[in-house]
CHARMM-style PDB file with segment names, atoms N, HN, CA, C and O in Angstrom:
ATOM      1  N   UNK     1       0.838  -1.180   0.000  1.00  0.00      PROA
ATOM      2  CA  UNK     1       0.000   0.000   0.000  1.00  0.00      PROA
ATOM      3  C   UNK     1       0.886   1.248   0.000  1.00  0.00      PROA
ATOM      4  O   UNK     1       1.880   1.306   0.723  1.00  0.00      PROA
ATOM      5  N   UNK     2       0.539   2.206  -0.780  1.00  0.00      PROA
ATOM      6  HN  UNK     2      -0.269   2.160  -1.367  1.00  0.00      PROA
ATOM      7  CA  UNK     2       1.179   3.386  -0.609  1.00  0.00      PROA
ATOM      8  C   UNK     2       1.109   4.116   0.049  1.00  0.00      PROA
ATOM      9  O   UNK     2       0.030   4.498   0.503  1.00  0.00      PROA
ATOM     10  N   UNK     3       2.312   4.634   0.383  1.00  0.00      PROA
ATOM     11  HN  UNK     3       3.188   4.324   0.015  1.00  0.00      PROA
ATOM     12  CA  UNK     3       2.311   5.890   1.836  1.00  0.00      PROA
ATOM     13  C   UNK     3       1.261   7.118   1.036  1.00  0.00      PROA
ATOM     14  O   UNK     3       0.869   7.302  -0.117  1.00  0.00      PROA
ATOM     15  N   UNK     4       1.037   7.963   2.679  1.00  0.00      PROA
ATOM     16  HN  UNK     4       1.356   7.813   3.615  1.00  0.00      PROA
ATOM     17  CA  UNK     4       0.418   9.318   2.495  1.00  0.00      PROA
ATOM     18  C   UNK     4       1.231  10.055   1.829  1.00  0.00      PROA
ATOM     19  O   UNK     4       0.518  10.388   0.883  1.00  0.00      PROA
ATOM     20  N   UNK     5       2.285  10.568   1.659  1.00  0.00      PROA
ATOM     21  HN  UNK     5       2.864  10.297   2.428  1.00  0.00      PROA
ATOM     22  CA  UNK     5       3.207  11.407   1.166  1.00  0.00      PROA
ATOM     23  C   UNK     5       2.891  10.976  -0.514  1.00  0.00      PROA
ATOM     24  O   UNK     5       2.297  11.829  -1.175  1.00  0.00      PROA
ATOM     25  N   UNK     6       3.294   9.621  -1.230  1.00  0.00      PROA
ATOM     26  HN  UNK     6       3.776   8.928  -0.693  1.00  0.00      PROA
ATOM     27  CA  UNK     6       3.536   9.362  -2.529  1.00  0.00      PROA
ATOM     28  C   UNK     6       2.143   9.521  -2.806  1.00  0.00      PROA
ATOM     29  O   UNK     6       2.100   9.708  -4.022  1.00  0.00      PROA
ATOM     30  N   UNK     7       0.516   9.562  -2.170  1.00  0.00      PROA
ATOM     31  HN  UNK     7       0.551   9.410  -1.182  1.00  0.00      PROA
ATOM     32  CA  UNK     7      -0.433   9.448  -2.795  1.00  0.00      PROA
ATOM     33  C   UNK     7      -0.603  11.010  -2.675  1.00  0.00      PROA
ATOM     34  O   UNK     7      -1.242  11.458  -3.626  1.00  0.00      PROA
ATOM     35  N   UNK     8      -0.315  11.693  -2.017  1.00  0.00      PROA
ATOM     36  HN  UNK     8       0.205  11.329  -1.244  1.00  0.00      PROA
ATOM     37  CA  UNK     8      -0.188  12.867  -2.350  1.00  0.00      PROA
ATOM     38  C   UNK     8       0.666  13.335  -3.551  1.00  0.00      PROA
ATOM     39  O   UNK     8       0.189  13.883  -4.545  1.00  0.00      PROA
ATOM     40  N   UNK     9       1.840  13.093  -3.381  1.00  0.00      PROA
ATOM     41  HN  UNK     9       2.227  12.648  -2.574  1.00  0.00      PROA
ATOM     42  CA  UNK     9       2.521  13.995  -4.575  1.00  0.00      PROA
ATOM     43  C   UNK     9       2.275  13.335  -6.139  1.00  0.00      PROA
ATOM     44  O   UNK     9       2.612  13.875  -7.192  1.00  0.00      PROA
ATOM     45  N   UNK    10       1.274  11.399  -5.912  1.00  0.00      PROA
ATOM     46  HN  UNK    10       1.001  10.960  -5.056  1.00  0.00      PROA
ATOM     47  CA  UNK    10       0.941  11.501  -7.240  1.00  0.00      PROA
ATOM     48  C   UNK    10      -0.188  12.478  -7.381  1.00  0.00      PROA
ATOM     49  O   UNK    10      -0.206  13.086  -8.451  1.00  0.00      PROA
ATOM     50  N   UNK    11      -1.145  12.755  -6.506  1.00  0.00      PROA
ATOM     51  HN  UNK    11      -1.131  12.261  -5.636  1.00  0.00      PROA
ATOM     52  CA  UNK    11      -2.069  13.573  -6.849  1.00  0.00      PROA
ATOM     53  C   UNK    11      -2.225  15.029  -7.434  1.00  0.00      PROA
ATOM     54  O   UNK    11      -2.950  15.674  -8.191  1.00  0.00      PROA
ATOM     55  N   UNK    12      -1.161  15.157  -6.666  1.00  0.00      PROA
ATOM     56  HN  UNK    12      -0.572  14.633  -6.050  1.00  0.00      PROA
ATOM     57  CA  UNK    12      -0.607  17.008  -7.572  1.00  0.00      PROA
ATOM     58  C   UNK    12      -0.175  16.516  -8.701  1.00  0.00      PROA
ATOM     59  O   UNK    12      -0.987  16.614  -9.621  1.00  0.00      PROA
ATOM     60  N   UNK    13       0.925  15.969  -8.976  1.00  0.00      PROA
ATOM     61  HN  UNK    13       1.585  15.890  -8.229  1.00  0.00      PROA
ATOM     62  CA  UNK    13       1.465  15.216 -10.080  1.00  0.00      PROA
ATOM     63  C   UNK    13       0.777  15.161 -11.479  1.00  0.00      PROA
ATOM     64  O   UNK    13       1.061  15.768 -12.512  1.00  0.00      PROA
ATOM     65  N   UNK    14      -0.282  14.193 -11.194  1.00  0.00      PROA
ATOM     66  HN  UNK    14      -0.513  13.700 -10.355  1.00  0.00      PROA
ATOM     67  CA  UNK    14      -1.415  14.253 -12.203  1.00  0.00      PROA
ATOM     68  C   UNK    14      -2.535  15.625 -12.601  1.00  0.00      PROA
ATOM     69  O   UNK    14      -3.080  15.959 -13.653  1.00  0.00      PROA
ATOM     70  N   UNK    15      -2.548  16.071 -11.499  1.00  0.00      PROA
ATOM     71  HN  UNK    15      -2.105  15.800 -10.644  1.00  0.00      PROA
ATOM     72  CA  UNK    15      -3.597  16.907 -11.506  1.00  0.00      PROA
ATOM     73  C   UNK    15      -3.037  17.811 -12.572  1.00  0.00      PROA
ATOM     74  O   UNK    15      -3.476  18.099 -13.685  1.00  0.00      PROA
ATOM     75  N   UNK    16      -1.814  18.226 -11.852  1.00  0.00      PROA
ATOM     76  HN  UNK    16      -1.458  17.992 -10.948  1.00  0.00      PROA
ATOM     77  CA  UNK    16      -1.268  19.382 -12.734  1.00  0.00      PROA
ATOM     78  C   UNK    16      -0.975  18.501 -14.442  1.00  0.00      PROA
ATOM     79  O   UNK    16      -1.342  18.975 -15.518  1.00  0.00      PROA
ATOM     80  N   UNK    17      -0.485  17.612 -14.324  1.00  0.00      PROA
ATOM     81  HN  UNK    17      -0.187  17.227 -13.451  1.00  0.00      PROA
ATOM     82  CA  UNK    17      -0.658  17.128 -15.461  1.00  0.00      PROA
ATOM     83  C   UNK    17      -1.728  17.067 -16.541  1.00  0.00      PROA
ATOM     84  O   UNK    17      -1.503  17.254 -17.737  1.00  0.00      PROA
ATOM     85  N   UNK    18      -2.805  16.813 -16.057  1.00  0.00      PROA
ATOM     86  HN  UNK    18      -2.988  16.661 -15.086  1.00  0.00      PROA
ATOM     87  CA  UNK    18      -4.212  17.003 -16.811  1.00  0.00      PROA
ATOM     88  C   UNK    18      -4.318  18.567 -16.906  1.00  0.00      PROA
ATOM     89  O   UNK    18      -4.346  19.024 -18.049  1.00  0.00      PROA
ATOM     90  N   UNK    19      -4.375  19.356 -15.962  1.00  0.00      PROA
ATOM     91  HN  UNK    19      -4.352  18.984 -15.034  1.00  0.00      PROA
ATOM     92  CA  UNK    19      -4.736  20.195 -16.418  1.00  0.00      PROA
ATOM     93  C   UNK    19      -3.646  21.422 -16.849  1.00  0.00      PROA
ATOM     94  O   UNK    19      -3.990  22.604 -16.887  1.00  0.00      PROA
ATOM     95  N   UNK    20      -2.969  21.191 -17.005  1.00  0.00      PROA
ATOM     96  HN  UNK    20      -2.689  20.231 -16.974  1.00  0.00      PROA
ATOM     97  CA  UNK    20      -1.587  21.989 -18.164  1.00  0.00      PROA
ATOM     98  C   UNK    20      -2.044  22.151 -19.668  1.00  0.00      PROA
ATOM     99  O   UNK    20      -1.884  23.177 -20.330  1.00  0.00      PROA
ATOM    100  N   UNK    21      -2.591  21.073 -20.073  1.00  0.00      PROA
ATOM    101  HN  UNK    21      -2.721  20.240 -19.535  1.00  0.00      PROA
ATOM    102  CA  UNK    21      -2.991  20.850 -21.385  1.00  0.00      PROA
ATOM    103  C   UNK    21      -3.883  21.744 -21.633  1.00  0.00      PROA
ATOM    104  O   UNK    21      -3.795  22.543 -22.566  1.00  0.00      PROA
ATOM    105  N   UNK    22      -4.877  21.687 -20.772  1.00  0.00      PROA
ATOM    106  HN  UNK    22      -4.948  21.039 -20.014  1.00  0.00      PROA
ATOM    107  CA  UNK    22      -6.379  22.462 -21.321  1.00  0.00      PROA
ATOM    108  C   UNK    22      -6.326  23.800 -20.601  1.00  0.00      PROA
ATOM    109  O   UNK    22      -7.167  24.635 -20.931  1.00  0.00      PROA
ATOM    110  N   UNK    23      -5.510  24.083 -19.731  1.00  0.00      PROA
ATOM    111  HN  UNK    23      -4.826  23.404 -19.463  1.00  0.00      PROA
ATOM    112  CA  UNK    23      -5.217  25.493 -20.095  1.00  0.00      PROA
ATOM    113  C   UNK    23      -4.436  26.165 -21.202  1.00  0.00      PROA
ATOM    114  O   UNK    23      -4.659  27.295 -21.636  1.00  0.00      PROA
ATOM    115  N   UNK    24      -3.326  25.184 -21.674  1.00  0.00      PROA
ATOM    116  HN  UNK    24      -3.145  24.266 -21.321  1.00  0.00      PROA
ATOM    117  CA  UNK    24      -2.152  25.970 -22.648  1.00  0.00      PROA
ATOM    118  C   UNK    24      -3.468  26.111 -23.788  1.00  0.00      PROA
ATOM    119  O   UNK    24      -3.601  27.217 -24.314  1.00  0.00      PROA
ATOM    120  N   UNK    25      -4.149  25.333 -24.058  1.00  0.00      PROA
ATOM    121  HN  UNK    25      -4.041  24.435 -23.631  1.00  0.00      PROA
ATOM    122  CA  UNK    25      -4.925  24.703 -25.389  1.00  0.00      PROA
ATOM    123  C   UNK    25      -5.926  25.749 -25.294  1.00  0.00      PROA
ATOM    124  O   UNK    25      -6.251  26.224 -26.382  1.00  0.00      PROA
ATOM    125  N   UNK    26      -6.485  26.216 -24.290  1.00  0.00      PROA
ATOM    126  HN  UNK    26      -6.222  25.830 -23.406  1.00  0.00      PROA
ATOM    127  CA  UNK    26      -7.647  27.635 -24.234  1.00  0.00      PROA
ATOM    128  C   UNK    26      -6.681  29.070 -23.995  1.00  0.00      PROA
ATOM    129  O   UNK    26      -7.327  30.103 -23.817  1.00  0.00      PROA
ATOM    130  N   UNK    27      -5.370  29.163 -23.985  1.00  0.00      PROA
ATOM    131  HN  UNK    27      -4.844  28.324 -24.129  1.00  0.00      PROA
ATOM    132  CA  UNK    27      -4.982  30.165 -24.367  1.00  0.00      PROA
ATOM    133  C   UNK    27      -4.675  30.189 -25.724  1.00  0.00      PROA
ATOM    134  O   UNK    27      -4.936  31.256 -26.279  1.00  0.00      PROA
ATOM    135  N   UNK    28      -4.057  29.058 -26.609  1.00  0.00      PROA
ATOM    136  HN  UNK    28      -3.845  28.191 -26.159  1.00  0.00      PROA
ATOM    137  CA  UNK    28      -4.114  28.986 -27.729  1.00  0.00      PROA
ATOM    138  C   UNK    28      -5.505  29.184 -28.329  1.00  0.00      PROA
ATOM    139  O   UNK    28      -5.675  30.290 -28.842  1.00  0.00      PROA
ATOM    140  N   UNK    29      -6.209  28.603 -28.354  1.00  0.00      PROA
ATOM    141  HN  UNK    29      -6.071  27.705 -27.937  1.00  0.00      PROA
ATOM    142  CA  UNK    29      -7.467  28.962 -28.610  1.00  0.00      PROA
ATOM    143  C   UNK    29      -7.944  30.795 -28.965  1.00  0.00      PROA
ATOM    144  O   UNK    29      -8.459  31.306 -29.960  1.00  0.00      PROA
ATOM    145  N   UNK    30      -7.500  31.364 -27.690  1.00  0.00      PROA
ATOM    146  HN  UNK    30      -7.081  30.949 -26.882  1.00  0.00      PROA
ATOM    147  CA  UNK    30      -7.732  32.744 -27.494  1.00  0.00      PROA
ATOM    148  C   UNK    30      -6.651  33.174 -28.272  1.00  0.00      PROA
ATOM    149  O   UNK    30      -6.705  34.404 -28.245  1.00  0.00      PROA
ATOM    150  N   UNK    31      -5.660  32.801 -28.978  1.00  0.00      PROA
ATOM    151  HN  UNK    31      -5.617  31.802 -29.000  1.00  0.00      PROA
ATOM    152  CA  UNK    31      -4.714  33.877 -29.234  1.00  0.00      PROA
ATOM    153  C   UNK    31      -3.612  34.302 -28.200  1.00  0.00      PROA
ATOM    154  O   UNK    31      -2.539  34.874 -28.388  1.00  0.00      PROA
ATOM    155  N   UNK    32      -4.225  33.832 -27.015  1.00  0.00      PROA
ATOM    156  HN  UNK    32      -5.097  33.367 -26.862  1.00  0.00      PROA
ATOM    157  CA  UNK    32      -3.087  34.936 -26.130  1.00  0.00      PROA
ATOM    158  C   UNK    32      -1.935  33.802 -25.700  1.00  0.00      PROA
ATOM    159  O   UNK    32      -1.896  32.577 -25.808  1.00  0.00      PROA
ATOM    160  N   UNK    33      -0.969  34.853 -25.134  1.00  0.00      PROA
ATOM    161  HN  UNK    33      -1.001  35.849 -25.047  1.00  0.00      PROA
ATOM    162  CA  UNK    33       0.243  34.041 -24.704  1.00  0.00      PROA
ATOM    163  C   UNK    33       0.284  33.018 -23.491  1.00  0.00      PROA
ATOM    164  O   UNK    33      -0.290  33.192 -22.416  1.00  0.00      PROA
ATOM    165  N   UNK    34       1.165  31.771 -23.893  1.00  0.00      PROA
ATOM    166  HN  UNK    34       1.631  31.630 -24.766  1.00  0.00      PROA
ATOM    167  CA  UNK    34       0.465  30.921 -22.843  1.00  0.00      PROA
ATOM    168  C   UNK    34       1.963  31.254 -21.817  1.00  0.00      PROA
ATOM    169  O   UNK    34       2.168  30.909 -20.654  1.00  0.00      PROA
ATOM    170  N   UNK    35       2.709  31.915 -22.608  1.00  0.00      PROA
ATOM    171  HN  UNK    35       2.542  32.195 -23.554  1.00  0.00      PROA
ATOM    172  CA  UNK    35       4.113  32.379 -21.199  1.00  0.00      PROA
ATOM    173  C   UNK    35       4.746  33.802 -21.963  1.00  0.00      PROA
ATOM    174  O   UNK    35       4.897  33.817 -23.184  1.00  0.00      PROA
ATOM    175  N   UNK    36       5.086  34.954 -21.126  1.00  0.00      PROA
ATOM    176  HN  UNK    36       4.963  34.941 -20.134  1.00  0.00      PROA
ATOM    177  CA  UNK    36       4.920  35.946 -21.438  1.00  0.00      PROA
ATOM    178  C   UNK    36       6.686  36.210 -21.986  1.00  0.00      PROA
ATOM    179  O   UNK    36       7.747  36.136 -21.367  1.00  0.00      PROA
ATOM    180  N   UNK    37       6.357  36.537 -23.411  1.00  0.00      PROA
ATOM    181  HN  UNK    37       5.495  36.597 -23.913  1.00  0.00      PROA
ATOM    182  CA  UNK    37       7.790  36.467 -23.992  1.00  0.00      PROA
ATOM    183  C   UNK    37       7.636  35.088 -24.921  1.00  0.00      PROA
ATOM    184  O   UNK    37       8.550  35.238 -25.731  1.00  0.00      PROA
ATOM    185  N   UNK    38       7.096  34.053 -25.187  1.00  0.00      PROA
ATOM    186  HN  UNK    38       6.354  33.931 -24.529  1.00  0.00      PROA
ATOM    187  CA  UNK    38       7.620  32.742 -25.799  1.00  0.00      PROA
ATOM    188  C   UNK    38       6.317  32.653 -26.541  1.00  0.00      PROA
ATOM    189  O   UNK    38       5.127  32.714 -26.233  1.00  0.00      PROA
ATOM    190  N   UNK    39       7.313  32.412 -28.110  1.00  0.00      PROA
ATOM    191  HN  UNK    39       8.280  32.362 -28.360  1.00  0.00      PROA
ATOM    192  CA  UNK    39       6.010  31.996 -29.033  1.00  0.00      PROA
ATOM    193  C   UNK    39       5.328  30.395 -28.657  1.00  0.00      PROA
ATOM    194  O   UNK    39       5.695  29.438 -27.974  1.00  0.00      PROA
ATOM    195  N   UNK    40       3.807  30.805 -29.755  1.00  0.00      PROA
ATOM    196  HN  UNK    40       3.509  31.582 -30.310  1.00  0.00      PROA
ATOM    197  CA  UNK    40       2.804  29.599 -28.707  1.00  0.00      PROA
ATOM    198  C   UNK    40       3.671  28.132 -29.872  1.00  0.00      PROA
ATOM    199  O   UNK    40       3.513  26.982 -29.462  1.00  0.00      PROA
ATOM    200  N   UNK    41       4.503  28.338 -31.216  1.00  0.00      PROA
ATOM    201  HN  UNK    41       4.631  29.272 -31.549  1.00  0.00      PROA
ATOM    202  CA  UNK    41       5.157  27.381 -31.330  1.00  0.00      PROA
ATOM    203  C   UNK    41       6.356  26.637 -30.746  1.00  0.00      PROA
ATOM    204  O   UNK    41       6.896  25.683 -31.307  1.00  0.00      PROA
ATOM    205  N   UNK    42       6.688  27.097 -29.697  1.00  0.00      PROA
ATOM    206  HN  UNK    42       6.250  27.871 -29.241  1.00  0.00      PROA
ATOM    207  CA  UNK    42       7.880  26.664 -28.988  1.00  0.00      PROA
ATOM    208  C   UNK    42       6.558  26.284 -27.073  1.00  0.00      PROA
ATOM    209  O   UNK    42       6.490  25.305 -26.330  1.00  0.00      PROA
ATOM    210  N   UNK    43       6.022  27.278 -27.068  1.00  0.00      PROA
ATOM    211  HN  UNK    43       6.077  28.073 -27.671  1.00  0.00      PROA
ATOM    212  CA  UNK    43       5.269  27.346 -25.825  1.00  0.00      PROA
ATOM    213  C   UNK    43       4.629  25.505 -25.810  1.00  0.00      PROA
ATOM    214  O   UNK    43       4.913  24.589 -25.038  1.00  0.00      PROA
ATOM    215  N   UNK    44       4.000  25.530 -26.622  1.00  0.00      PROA
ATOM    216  HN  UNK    44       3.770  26.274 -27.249  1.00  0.00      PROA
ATOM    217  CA  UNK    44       2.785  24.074 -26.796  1.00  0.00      PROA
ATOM    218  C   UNK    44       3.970  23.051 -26.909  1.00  0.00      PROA
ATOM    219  O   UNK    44       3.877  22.264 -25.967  1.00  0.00      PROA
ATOM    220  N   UNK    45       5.117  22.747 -27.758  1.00  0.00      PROA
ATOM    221  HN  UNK    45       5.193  23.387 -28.523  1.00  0.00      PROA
ATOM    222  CA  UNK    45       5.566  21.782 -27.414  1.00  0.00      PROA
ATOM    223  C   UNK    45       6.360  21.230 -26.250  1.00  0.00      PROA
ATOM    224  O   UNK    45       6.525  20.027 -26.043  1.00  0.00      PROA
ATOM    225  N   UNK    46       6.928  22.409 -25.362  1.00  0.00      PROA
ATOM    226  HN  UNK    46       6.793  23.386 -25.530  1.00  0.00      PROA
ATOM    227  CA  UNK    46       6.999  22.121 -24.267  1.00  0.00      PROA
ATOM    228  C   UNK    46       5.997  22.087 -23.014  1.00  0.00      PROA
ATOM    229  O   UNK    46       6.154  21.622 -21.886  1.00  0.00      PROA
ATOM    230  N   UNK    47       4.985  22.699 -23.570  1.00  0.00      PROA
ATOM    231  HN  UNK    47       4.858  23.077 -24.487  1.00  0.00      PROA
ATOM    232  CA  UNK    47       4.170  22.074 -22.513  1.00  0.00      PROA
ATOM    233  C   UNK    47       3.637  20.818 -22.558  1.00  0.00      PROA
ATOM    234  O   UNK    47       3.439  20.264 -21.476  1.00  0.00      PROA
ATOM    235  N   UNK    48       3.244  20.005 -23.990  1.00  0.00      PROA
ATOM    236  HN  UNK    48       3.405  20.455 -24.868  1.00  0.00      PROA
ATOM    237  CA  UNK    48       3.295  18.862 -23.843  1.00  0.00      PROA
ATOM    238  C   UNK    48       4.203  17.562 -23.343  1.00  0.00      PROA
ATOM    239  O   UNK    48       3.961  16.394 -23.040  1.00  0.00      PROA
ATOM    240  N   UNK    49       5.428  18.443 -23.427  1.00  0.00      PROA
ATOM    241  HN  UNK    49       5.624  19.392 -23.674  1.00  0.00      PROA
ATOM    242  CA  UNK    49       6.410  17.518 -22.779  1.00  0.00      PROA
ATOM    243  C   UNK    49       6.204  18.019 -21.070  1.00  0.00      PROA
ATOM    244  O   UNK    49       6.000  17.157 -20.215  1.00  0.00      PROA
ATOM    245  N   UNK    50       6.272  19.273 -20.763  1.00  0.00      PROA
ATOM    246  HN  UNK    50       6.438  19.973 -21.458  1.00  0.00      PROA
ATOM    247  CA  UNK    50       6.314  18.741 -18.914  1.00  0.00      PROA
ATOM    248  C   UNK    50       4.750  18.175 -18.234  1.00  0.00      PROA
ATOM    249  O   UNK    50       4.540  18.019 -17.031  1.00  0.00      PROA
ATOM    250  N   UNK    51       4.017  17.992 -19.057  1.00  0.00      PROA
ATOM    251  HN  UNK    51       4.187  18.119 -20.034  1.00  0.00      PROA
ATOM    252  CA  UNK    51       2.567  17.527 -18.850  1.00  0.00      PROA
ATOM    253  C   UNK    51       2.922  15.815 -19.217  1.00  0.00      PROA
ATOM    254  O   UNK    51       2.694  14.909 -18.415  1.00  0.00      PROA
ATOM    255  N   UNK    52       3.292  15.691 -20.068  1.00  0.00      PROA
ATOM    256  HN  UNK    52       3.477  16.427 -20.719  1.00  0.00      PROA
ATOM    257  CA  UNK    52       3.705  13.894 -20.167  1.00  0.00      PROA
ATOM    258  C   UNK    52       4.690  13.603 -18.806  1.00  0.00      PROA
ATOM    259  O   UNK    52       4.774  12.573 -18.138  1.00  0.00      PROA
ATOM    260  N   UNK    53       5.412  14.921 -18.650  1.00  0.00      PROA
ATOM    261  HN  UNK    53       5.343  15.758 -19.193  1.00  0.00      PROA
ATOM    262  CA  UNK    53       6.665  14.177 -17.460  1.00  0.00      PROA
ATOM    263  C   UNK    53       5.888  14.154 -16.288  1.00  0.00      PROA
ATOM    264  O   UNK    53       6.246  13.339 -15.439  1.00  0.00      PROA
ATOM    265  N   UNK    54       4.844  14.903 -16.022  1.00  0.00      PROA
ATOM    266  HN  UNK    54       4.553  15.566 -16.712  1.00  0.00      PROA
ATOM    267  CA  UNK    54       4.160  14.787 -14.888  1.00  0.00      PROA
ATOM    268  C   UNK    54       3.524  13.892 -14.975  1.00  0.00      PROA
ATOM    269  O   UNK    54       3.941  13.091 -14.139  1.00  0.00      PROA
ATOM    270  N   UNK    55       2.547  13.404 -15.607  1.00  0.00      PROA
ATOM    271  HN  UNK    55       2.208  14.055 -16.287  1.00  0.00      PROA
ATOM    272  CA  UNK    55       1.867  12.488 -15.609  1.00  0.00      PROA
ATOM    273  C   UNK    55       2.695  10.981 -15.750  1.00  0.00      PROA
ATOM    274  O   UNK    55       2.113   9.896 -15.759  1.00  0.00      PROA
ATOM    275  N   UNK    56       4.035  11.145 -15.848  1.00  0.00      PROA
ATOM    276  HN  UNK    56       4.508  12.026 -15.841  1.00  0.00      PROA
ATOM    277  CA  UNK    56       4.625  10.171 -15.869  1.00  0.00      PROA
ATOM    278  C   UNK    56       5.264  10.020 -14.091  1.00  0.00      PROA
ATOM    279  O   UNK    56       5.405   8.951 -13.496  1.00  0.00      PROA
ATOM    280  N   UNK    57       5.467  10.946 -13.720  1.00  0.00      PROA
ATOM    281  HN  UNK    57       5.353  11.814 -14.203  1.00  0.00      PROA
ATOM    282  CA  UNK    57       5.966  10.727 -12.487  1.00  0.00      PROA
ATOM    283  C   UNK    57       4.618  10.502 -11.501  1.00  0.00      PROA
ATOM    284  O   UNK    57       4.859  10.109 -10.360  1.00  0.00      PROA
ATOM    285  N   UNK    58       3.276  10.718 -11.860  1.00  0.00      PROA
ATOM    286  HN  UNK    58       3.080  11.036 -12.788  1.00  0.00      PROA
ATOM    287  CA  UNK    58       2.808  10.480 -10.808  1.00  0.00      PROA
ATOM    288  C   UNK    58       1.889   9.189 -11.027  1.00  0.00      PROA
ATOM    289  O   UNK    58       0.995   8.838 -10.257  1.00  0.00      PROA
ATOM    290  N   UNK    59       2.298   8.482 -12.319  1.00  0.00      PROA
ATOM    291  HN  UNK    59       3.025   8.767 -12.944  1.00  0.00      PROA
ATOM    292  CA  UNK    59       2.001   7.582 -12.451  1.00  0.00      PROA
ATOM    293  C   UNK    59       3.127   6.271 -11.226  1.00  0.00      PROA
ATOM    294  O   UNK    59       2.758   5.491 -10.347  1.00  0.00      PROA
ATOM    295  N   UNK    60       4.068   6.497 -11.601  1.00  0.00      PROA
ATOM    296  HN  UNK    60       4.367   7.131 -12.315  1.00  0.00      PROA
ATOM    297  CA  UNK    60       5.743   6.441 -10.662  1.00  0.00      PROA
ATOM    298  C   UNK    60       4.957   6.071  -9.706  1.00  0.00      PROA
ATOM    299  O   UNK    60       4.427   4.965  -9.599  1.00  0.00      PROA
ATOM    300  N   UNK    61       4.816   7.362  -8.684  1.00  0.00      PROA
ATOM    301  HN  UNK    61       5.246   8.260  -8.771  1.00  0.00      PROA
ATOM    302  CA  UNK    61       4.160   7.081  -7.208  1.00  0.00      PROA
ATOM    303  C   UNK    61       3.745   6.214  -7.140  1.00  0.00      PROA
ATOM    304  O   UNK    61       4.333   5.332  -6.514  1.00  0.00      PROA
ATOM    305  N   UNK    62       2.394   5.943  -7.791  1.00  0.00      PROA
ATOM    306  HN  UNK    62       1.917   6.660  -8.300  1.00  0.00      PROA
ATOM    307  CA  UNK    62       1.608   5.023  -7.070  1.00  0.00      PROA
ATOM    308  C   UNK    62       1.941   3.991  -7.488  1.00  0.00      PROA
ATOM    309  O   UNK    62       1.448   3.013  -6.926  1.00  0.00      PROA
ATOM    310  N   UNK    63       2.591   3.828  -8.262  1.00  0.00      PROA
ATOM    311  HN  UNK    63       2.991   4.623  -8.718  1.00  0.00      PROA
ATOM    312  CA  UNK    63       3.121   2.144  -8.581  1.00  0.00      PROA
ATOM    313  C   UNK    63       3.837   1.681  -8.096  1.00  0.00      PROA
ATOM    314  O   UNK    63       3.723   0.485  -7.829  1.00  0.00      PROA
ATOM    315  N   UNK    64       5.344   2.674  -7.608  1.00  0.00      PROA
ATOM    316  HN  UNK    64       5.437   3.646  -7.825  1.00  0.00      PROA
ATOM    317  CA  UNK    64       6.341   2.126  -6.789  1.00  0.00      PROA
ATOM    318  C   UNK    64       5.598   1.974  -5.485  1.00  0.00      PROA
ATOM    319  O   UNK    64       4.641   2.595  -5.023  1.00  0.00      PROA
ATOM    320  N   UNK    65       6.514   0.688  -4.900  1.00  0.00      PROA
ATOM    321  HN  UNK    65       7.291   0.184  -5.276  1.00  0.00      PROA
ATOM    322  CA  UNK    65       6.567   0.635  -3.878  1.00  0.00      PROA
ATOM    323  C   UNK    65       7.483   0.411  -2.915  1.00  0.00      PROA
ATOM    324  OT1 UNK    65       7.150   0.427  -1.730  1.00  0.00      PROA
TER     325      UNK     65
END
């Protein structure tokens, strides 16, 4: 069973993971900048990458044991 600590930090983990996407994706949407200074073609592909790394690490948590 997993500790309190790892079911916590998968929970931020993911959370923020899911929802990274559908914010970057409704500022794209709008036009506006999803980080102030960085075009949204450089912006979106790194946010898909630290949204996969999160969701990869808090997948991690709860599996390790």
């Amino acid at each position: 069973m997993e500790s309190g600590p790892a079911i916590f930090a998968a929970t931020v983990f993911l959370l923020f993971g899911t929802a990274l996407p559908g914010w970057t994706g409704a500022c794209a949407v709008r036009r506006a900048p999803v980080a102030e200074g960085v075009r949204p073609a450089v912006a979106v592909p790194l946010e898909l990458l630290a949204a996969g790394t999160c969701l990869a690490l808090g997948v991690r948590c709860l599996v390790r044991r």
